[in-house]
mmCIF file of the C-alpha atoms, coordinates in Angstrom:
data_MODEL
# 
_entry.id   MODEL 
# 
loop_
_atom_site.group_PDB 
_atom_site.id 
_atom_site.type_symbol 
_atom_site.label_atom_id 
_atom_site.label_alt_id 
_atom_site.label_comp_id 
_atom_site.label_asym_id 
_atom_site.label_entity_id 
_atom_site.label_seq_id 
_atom_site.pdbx_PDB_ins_code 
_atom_site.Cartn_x 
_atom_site.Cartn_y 
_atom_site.Cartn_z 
_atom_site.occupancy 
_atom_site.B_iso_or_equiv 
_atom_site.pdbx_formal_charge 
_atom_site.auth_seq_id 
_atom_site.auth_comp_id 
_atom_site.auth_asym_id 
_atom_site.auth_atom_id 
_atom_site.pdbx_PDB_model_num 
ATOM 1   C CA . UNK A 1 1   ? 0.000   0.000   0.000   1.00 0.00 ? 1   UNK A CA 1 
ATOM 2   C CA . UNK A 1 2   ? 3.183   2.413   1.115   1.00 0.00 ? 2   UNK A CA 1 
ATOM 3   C CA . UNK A 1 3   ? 4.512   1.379   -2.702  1.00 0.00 ? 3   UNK A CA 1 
ATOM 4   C CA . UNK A 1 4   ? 0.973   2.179   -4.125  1.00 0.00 ? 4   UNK A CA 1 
ATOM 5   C CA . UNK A 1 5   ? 1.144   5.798   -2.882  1.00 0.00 ? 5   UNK A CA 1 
ATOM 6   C CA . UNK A 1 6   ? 4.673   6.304   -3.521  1.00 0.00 ? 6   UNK A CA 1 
ATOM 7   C CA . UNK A 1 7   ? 4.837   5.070   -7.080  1.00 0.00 ? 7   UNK A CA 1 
ATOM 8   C CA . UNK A 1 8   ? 1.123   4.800   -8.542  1.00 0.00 ? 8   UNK A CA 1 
ATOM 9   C CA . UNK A 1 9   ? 0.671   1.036   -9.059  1.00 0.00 ? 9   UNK A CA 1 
ATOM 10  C CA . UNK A 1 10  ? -0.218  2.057   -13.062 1.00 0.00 ? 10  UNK A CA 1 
ATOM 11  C CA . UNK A 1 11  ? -0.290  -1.618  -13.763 1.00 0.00 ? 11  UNK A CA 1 
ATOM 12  C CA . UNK A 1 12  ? -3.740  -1.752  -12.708 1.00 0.00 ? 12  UNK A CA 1 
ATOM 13  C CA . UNK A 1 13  ? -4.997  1.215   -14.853 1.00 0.00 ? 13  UNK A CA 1 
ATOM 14  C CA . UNK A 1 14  ? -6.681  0.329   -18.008 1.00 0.00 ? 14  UNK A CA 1 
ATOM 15  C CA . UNK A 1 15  ? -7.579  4.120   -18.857 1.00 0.00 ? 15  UNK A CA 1 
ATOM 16  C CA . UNK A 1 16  ? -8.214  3.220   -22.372 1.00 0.00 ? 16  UNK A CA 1 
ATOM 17  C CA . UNK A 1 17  ? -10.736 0.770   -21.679 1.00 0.00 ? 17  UNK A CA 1 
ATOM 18  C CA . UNK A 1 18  ? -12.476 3.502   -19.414 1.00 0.00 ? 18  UNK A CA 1 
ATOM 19  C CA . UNK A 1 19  ? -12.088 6.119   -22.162 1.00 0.00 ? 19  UNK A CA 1 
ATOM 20  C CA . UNK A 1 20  ? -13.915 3.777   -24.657 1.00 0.00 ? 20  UNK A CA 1 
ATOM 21  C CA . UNK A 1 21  ? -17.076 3.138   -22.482 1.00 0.00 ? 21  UNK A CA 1 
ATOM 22  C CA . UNK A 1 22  ? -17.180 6.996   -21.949 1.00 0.00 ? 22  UNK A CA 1 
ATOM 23  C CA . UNK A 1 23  ? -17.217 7.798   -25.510 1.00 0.00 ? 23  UNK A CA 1 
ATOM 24  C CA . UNK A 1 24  ? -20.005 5.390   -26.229 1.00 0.00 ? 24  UNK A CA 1 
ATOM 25  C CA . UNK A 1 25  ? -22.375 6.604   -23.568 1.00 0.00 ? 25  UNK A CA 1 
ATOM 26  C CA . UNK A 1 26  ? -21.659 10.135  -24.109 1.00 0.00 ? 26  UNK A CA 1 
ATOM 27  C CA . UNK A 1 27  ? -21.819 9.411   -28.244 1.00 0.00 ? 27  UNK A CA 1 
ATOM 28  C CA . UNK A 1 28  ? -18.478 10.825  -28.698 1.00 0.00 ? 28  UNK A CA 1 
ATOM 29  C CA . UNK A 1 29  ? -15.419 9.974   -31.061 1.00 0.00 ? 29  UNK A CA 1 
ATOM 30  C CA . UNK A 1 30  ? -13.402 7.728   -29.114 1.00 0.00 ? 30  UNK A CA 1 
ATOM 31  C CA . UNK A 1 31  ? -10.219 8.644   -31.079 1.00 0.00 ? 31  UNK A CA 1 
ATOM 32  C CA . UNK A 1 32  ? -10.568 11.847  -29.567 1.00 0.00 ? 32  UNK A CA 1 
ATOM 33  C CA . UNK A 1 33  ? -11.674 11.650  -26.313 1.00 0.00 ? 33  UNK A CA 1 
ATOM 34  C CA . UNK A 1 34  ? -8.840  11.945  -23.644 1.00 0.00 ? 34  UNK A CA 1 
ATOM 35  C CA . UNK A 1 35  ? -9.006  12.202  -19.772 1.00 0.00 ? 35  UNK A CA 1 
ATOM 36  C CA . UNK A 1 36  ? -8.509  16.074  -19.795 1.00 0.00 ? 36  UNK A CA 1 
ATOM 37  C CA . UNK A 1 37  ? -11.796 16.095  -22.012 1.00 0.00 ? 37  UNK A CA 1 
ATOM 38  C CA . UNK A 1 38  ? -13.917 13.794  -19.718 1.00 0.00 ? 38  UNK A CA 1 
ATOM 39  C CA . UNK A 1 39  ? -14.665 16.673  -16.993 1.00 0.00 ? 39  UNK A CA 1 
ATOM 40  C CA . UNK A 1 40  ? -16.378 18.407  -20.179 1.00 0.00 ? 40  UNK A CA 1 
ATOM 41  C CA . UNK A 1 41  ? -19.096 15.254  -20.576 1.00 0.00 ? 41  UNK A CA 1 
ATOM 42  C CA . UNK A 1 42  ? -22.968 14.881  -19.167 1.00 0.00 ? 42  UNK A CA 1 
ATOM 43  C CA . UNK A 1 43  ? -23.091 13.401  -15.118 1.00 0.00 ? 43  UNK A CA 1 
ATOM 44  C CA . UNK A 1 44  ? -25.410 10.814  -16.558 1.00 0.00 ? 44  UNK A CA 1 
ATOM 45  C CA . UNK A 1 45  ? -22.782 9.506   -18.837 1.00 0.00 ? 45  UNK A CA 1 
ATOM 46  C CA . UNK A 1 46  ? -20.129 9.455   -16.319 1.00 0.00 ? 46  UNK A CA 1 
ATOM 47  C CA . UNK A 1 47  ? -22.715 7.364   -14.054 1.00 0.00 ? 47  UNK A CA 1 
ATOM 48  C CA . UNK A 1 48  ? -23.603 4.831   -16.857 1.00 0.00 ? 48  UNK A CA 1 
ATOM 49  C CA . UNK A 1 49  ? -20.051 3.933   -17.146 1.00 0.00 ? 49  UNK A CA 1 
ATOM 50  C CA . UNK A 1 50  ? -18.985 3.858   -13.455 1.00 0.00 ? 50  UNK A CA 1 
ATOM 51  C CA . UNK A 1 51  ? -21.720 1.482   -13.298 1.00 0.00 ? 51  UNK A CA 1 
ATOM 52  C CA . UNK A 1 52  ? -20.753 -0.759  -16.012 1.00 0.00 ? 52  UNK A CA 1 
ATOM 53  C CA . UNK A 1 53  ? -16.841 -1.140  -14.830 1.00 0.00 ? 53  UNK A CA 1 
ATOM 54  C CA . UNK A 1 54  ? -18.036 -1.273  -10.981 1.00 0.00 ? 54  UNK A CA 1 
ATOM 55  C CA . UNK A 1 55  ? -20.254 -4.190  -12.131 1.00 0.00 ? 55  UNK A CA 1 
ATOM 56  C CA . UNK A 1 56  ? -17.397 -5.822  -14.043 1.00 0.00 ? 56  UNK A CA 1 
ATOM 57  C CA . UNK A 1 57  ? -14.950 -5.571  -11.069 1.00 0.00 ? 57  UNK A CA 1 
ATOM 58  C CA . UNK A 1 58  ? -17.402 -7.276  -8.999  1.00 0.00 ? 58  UNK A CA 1 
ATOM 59  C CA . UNK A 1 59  ? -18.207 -10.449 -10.795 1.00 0.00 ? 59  UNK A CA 1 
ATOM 60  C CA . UNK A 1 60  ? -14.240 -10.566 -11.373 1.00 0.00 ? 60  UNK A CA 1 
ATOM 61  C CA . UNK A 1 61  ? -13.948 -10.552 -7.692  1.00 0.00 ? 61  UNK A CA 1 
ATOM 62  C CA . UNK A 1 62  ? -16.990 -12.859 -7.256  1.00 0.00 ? 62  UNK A CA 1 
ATOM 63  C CA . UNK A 1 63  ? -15.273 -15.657 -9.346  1.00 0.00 ? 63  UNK A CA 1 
ATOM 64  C CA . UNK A 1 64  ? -11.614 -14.746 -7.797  1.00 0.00 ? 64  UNK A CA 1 
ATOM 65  C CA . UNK A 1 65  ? -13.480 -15.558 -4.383  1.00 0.00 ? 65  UNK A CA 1 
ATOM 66  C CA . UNK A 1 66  ? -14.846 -18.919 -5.157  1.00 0.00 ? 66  UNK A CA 1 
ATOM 67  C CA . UNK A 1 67  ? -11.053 -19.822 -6.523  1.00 0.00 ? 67  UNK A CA 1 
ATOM 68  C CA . UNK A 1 68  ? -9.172  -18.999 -3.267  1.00 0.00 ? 68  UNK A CA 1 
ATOM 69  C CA . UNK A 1 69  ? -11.766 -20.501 -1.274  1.00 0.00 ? 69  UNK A CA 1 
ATOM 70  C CA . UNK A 1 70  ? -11.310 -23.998 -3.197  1.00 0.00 ? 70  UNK A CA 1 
ATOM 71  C CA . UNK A 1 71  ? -7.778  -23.730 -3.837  1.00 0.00 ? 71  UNK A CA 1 
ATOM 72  C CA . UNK A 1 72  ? -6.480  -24.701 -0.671  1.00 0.00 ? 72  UNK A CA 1 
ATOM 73  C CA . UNK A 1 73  ? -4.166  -22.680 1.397   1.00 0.00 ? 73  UNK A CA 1 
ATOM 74  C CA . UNK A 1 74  ? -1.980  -22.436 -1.403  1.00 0.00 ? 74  UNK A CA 1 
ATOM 75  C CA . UNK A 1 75  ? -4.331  -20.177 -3.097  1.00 0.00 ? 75  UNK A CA 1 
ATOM 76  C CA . UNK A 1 76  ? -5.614  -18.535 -0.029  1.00 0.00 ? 76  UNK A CA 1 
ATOM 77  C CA . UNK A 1 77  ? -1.981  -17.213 0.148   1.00 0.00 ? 77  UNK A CA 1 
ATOM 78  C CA . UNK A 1 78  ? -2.495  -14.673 -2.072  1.00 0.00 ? 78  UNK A CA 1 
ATOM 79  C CA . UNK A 1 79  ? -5.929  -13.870 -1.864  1.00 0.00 ? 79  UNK A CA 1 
ATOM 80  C CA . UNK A 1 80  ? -4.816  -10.588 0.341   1.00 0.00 ? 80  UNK A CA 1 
ATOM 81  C CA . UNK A 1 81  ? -3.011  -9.161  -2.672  1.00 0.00 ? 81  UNK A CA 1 
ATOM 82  C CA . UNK A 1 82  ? -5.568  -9.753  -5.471  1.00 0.00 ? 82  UNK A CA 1 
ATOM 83  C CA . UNK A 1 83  ? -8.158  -8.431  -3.724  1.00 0.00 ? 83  UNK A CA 1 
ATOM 84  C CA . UNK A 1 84  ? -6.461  -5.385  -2.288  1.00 0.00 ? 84  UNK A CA 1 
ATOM 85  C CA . UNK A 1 85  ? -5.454  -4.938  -6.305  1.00 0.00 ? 85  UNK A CA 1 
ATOM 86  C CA . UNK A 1 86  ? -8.837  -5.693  -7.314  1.00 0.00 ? 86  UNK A CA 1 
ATOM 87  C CA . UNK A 1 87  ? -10.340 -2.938  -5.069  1.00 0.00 ? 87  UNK A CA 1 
ATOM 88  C CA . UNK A 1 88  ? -7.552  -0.581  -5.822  1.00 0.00 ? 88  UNK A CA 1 
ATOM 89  C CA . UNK A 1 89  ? -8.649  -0.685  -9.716  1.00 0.00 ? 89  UNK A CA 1 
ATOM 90  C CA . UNK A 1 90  ? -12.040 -0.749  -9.311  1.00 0.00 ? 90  UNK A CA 1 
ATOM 91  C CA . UNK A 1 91  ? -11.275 2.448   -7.296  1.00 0.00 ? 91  UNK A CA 1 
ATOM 92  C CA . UNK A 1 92  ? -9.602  3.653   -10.288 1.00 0.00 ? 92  UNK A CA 1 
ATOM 93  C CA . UNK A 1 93  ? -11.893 3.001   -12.772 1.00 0.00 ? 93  UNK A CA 1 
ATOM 94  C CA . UNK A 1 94  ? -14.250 5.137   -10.643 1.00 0.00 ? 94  UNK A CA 1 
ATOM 95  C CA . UNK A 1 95  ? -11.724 7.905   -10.700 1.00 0.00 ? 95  UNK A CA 1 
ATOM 96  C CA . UNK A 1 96  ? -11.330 7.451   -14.474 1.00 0.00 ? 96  UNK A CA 1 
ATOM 97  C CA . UNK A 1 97  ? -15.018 7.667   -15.280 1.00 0.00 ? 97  UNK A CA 1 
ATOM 98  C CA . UNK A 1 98  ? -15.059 10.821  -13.566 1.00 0.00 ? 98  UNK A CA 1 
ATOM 99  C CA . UNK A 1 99  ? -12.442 12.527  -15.199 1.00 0.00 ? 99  UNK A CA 1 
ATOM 100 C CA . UNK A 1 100 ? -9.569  12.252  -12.569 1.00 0.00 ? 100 UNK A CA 1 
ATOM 101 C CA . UNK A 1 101 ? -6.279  10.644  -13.204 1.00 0.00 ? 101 UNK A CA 1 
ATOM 102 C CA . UNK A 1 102 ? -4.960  8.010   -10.570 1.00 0.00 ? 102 UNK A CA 1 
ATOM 103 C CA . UNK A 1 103 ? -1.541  8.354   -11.788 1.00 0.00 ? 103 UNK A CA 1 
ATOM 104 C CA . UNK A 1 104 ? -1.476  11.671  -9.620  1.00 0.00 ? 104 UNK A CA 1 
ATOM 105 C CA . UNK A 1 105 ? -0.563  11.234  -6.217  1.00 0.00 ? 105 UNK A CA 1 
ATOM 106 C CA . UNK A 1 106 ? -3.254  13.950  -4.940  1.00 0.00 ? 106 UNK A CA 1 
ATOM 107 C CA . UNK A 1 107 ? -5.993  11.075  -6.840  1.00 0.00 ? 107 UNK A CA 1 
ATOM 108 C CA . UNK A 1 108 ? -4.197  7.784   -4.989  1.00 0.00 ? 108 UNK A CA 1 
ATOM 109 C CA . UNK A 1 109 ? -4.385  9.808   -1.551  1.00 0.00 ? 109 UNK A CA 1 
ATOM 110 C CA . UNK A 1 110 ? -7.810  10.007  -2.393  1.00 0.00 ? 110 UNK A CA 1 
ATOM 111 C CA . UNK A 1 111 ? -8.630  6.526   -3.953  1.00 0.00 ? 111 UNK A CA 1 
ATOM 112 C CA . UNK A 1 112 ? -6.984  4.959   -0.414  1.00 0.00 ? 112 UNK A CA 1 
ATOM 113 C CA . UNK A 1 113 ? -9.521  7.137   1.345   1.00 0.00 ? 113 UNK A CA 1 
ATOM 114 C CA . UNK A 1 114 ? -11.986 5.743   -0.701  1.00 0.00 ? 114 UNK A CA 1 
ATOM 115 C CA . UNK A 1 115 ? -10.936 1.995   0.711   1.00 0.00 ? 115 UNK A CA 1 
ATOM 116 C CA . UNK A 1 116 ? -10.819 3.253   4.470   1.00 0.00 ? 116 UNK A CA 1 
ATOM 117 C CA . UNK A 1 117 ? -14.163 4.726   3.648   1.00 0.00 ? 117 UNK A CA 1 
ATOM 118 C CA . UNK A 1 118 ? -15.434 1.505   2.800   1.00 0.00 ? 118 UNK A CA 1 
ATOM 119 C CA . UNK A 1 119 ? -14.521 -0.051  5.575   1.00 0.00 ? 119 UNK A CA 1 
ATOM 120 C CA . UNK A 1 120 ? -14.842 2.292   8.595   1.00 0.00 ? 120 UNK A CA 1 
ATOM 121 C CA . UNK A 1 121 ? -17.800 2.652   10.673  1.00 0.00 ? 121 UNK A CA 1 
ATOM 122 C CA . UNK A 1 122 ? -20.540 5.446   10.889  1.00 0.00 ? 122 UNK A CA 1 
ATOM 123 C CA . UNK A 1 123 ? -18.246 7.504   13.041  1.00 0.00 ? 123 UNK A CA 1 
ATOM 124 C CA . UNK A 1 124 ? -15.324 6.538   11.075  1.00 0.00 ? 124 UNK A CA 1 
ATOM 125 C CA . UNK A 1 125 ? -17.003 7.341   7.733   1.00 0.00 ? 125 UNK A CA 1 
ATOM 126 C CA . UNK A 1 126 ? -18.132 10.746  8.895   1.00 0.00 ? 126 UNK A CA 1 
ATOM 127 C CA . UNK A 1 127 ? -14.639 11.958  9.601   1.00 0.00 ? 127 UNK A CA 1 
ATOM 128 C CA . UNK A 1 128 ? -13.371 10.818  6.604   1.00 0.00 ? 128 UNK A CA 1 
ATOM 129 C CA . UNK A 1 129 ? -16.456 12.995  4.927   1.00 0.00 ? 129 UNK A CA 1 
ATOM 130 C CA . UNK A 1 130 ? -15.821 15.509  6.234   1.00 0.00 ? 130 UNK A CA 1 
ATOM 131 C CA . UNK A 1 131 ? -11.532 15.200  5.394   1.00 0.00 ? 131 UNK A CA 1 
ATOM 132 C CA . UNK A 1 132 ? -12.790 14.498  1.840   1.00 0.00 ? 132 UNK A CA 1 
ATOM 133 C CA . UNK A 1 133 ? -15.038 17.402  1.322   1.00 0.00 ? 133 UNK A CA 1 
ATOM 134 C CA . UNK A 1 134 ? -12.539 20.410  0.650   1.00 0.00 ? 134 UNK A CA 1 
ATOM 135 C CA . UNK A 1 135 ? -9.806  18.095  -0.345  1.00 0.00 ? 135 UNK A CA 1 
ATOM 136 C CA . UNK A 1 136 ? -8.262  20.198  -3.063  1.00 0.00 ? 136 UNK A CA 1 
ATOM 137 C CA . UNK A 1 137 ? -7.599  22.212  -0.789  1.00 0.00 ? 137 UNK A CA 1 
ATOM 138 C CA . UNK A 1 138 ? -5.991  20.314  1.706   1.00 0.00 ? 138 UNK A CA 1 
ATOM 139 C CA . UNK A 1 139 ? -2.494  21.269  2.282   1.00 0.00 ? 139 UNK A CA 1 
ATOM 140 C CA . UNK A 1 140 ? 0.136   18.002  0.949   1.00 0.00 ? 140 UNK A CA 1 
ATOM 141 C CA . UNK A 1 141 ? 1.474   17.589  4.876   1.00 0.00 ? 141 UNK A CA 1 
ATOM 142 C CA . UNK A 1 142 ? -2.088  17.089  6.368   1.00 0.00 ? 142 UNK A CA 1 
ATOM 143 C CA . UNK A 1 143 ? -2.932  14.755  3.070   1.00 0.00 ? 143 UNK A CA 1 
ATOM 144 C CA . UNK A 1 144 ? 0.068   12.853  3.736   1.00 0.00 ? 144 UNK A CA 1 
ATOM 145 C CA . UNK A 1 145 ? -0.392  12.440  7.489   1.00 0.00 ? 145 UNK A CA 1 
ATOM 146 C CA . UNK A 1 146 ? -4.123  11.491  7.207   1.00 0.00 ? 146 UNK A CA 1 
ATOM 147 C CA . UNK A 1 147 ? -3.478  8.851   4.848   1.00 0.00 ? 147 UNK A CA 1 
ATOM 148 C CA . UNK A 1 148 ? -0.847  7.162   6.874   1.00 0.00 ? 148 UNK A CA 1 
ATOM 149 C CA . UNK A 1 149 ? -3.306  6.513   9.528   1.00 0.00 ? 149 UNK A CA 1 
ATOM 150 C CA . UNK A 1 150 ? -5.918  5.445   7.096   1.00 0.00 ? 150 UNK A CA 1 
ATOM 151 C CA . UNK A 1 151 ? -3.880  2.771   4.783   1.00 0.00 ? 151 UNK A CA 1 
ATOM 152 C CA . UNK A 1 152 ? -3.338  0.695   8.370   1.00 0.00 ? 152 UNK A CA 1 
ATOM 153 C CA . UNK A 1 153 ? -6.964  0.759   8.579   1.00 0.00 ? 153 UNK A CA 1 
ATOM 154 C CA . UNK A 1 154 ? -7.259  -0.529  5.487   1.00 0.00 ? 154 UNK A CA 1 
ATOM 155 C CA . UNK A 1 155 ? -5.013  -3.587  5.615   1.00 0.00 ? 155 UNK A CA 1 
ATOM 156 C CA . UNK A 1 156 ? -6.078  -4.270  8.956   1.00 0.00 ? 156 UNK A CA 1 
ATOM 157 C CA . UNK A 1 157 ? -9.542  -4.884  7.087   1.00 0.00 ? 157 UNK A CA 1 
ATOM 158 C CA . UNK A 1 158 ? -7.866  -6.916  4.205   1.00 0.00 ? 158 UNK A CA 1 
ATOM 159 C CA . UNK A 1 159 ? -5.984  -8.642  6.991   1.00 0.00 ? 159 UNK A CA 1 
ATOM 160 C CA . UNK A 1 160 ? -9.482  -9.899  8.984   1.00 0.00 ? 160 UNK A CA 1 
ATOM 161 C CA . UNK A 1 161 ? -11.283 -10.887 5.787   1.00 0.00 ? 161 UNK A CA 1 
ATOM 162 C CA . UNK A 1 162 ? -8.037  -13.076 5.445   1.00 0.00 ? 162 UNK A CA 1 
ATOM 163 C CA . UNK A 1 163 ? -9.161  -14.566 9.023   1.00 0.00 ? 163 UNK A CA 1 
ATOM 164 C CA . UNK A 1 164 ? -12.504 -15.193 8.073   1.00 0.00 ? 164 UNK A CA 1 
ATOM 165 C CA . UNK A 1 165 ? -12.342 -16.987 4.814   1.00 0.00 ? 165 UNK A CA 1 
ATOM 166 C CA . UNK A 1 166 ? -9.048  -19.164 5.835   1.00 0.00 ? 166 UNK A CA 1 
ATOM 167 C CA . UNK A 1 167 ? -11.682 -20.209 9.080   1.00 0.00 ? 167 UNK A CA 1 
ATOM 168 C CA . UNK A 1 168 ? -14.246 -20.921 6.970   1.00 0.00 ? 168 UNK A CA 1 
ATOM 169 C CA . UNK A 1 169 ? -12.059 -23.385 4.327   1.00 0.00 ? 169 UNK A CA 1 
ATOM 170 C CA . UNK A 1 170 ? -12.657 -25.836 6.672   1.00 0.00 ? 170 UNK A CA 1 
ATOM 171 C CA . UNK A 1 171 ? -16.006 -26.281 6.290   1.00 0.00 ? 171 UNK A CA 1 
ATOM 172 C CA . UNK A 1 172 ? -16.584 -28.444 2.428   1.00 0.00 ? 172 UNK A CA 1 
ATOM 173 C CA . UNK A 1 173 ? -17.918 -25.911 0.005   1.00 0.00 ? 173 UNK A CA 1 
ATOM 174 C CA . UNK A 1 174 ? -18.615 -23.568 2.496   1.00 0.00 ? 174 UNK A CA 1 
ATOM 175 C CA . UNK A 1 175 ? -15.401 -21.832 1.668   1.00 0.00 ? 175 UNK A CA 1 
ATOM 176 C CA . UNK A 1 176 ? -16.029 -21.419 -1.620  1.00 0.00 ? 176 UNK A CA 1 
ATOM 177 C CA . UNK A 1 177 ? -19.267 -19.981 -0.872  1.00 0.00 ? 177 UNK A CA 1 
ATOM 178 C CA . UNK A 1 178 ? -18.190 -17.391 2.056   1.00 0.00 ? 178 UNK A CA 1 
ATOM 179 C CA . UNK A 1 179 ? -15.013 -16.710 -0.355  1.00 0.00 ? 179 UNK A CA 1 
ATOM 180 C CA . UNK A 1 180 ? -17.077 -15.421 -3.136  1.00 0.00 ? 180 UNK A CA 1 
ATOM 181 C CA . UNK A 1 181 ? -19.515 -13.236 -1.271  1.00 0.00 ? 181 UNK A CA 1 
ATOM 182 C CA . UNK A 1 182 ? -16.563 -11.651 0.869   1.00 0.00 ? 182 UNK A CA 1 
ATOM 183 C CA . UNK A 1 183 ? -14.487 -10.874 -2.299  1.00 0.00 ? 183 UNK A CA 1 
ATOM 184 C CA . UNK A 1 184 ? -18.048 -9.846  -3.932  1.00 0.00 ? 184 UNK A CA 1 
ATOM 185 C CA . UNK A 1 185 ? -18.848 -7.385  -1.064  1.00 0.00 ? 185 UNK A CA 1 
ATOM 186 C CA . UNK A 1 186 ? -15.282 -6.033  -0.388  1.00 0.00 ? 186 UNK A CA 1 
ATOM 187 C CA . UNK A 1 187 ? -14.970 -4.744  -3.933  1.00 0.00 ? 187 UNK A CA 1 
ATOM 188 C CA . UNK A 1 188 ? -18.451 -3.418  -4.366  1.00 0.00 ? 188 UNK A CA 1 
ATOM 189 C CA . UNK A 1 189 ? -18.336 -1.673  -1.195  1.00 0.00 ? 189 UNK A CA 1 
ATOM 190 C CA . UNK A 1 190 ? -15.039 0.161   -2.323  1.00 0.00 ? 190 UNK A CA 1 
ATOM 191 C CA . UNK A 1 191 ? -16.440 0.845   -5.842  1.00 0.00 ? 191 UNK A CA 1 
ATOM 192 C CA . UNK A 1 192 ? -19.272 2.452   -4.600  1.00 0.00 ? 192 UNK A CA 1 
ATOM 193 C CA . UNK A 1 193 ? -17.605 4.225   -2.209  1.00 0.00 ? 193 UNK A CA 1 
ATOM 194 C CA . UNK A 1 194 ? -15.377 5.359   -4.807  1.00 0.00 ? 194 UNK A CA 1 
ATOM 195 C CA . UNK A 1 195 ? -17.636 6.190   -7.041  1.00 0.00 ? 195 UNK A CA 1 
ATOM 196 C CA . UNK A 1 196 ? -20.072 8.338   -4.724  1.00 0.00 ? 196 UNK A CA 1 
ATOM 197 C CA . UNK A 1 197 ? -17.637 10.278  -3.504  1.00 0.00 ? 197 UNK A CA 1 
ATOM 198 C CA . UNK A 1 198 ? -16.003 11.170  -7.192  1.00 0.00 ? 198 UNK A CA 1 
ATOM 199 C CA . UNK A 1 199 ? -19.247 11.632  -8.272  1.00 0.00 ? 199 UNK A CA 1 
ATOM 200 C CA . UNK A 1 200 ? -19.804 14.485  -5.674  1.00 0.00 ? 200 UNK A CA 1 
ATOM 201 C CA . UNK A 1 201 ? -16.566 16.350  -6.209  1.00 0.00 ? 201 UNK A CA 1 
ATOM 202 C CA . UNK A 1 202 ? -17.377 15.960  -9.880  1.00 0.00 ? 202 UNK A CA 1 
ATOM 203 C CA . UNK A 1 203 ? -20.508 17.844  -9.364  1.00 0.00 ? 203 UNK A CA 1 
ATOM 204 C CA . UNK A 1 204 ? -19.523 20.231  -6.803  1.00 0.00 ? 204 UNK A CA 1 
ATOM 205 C CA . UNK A 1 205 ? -16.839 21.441  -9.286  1.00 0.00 ? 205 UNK A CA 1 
ATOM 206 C CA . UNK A 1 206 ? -19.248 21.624  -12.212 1.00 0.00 ? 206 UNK A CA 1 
ATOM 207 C CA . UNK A 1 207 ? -21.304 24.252  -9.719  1.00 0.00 ? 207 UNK A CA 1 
ATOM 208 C CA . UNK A 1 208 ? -17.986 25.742  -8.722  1.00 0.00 ? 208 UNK A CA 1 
ATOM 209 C CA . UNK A 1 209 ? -17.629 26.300  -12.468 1.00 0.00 ? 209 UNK A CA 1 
ATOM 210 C CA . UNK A 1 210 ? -20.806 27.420  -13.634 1.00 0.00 ? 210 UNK A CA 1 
ATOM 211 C CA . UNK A 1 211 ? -20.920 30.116  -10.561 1.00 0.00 ? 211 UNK A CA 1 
# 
């Protein structure tokens, strides 16, 4: 996660892909289209294609699930990793769809905010609200300092649903069950965590704009 901040993690971006689905929901020239331009196109097409990657991310975790839970301990080995970069791309697809480029360090600050929003509690996810709502303007220190905190949060998350699922192989079948709906709900719950709150800065800089 330290590495993700630090360097990007751009193996997980498929901008291109993103850019594609954009230009066919907003009925645009795909040749053209870049990620400066996407800020420029309707909400509603920006939500129609957050909701088609977010739904693709999830059945790929779904099935990734059901293959760590039957794979033996082997397998389970590196289910922390794949889903952590499963989550972190679905995160980024949601950034992409809104016009925001997770190759900046500002956007994966904001992405791993995303994933400790996801998995805090009411209390937790207020505070993090509240961090998130004027973060352009957030000096780079308090940024930094913030997100230290919350990545531990984060893995300490990753690190239970490990717990859970590597309990639950045990049990015949029952592991591949429990392993898909965990993977299932721990990357839908970051994708739409990520994509509500890009969504809102999205709009709240259209107003910002049109004022």
């Amino acid at each position: 996660m330290g590495a993700y901040i630090q360097t990007g993690g751009q193996y997980l971006i498929r901008d291109t892909r993103v850019l594609q689905r954009l230009a066919t929901e907003a009925s645009v020239d795909p040749t053209t289209l870049s990620l400066t331009d996407v800020r420029t196109l309707p909400i509603d097409a920006m939500n129609r294609t957050a909701e088609a990657l977010k739904e693709s991310q999830v059945q790929l975790a779904t099935y990734q699930g059901a293959a760590t839970g039957i794979g033996g301990v082997f397998t389970l080995a590196i289910d922390i990793p794949v889903l952590l970069g499963l989550s972190l791309k679905a995160a980024q697809e949601m950034a992409l769809s809104y016009g925001y480029d997770p190759r900046e360090r500002s956007e994966r600050i904001f992405i791993v905010q995303c994933l400790q929003f996801a998995s805090s509690d009411y209390v937790g996810k207020q505070a993090i609200l509240q961090n998130l709502s004027n973060f352009h303007t957030e000096n780079a220190a308090r940024e930094s300092i913030s997100q230290f905190q919350g990545w531990r949060e984060v893995i300490a998350t990753y690190r239970d649903n490990f717990g859970w699922k590597k309990l639950f192989q045990l049990v015949p079948i029952a592991g591949i069950l429990f392993g898909a709906w965990i993977n299932k709900s721990t990357v839908k719950e970051v994708a739409e965590a990520a994509q509500m709150l890009y969504r809102k800065r999205r709009v709240l800089e259209k107003q910002e704009f049109l004022q």
